[in-house]
C-alpha positions in Angstrom: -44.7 -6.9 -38.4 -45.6 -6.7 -42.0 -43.7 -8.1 -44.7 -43.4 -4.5 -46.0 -41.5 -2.8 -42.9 -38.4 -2.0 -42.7 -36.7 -5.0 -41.0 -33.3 -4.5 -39.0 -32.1 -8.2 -39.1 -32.1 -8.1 -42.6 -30.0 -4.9 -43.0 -27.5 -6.8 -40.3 -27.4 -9.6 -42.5 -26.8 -7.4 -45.5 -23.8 -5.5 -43.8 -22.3 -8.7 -42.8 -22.1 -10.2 -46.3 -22.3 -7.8 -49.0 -21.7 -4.8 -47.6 -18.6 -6.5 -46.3 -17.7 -7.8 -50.0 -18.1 -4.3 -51.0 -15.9 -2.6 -48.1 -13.2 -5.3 -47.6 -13.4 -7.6 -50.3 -14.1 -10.5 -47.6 -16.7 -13.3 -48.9 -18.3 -15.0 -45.4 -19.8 -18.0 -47.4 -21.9 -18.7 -44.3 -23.3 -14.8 -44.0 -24.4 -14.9 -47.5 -26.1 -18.1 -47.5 -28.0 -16.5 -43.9 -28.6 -13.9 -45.6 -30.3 -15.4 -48.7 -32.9 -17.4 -46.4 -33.8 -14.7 -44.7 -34.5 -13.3 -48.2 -36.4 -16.7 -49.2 -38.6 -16.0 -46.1 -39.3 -12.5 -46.7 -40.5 -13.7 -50.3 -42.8 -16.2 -49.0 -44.1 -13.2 -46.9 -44.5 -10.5 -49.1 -46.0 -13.2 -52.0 -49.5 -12.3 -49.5 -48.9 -8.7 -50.0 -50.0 -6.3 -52.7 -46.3 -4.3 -52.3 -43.0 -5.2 -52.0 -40.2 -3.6 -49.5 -37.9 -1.4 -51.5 -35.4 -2.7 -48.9 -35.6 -6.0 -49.8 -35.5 -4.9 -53.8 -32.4 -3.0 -52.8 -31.1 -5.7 -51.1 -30.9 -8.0 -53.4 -29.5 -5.6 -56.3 -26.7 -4.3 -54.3 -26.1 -7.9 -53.2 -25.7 -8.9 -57.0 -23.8 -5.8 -57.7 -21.6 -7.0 -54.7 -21.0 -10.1 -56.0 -20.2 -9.1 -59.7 -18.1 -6.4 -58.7 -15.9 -8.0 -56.5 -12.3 -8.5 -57.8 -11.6 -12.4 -56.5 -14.5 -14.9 -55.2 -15.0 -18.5 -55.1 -17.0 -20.4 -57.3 -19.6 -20.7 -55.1 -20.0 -16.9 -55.3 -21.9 -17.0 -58.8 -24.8 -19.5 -58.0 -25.3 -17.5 -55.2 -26.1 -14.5 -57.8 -28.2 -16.5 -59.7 -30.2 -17.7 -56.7 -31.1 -14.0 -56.2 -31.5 -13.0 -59.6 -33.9 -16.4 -59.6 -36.0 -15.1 -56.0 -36.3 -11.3 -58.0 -38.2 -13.2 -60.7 -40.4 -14.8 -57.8 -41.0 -11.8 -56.1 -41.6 -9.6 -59.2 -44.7 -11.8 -60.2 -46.2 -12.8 -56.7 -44.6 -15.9 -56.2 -42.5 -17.3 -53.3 -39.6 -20.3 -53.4 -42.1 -22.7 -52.7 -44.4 -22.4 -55.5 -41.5 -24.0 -57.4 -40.1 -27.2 -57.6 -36.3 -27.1 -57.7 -34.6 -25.9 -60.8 -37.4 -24.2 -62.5 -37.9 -20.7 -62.5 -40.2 -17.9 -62.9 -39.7 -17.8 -66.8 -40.5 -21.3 -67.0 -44.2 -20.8 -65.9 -46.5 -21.0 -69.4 -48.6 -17.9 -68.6 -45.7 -16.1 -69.2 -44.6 -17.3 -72.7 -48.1 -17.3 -73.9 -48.3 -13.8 -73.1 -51.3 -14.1 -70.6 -49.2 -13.3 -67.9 -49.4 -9.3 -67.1 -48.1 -7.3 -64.2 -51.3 -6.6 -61.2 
């Protein structure tokens, strides 16, 4: 299966966490964090690719909007945003979770505050 195709087990996952959050404001701490490895994976997978699945893009916007939109969550809620905001970054310039060490970013590689960074 390519990295690109649509993949069942992650719309599952979505449904279970943030679609959930959305329909029953319910946080499952545990489905969220299964759903963001599953996400980590599909990065490392589609970093070999020349596209990216508009699932997984959709996935992880409606999984932020999810999270920002819901009424009460618990503090662990917010860094789970940022880790997705964080593997958008990665994914929007070709990279995967393990090109980085922990705590950096995609905004803290050079090439892109020198400007020789551009989009493929």
């Amino acid at each position: 299966m390519s990295a690109s195709d649509f993949d069942s087990e992650l719309e599952d996952l979505w449904k279970r966490s943030a679609g959930r959050l959305m329909a029953a404001e319910v946080f499952d701490a545990a489905a969220f964090s299964d759903l963001l490895s599953h996400l980590r994976e599909k990065a490392e997978a589609i970093k070999a690719e020349h596209v990216v699945s508009k699932q997984v893009l959709h996935c992880i916007l409606w999984t932020v909007k999810a999270i920002e939109g819901a009424r009460s969550l618990p503090r662990d809620a917010m860094p789970l945003r940022d880790d997705l905001y964080v593997l958008l970054d990665l994914i929007a310039v070709g990279e995967a979770p393990s090109d980085r060490s922990q705590g950096s970013t995609a905004s803290d590689d050079p090439s892109v505050e020198s400007g020789e960074w551009s989009p493929a």
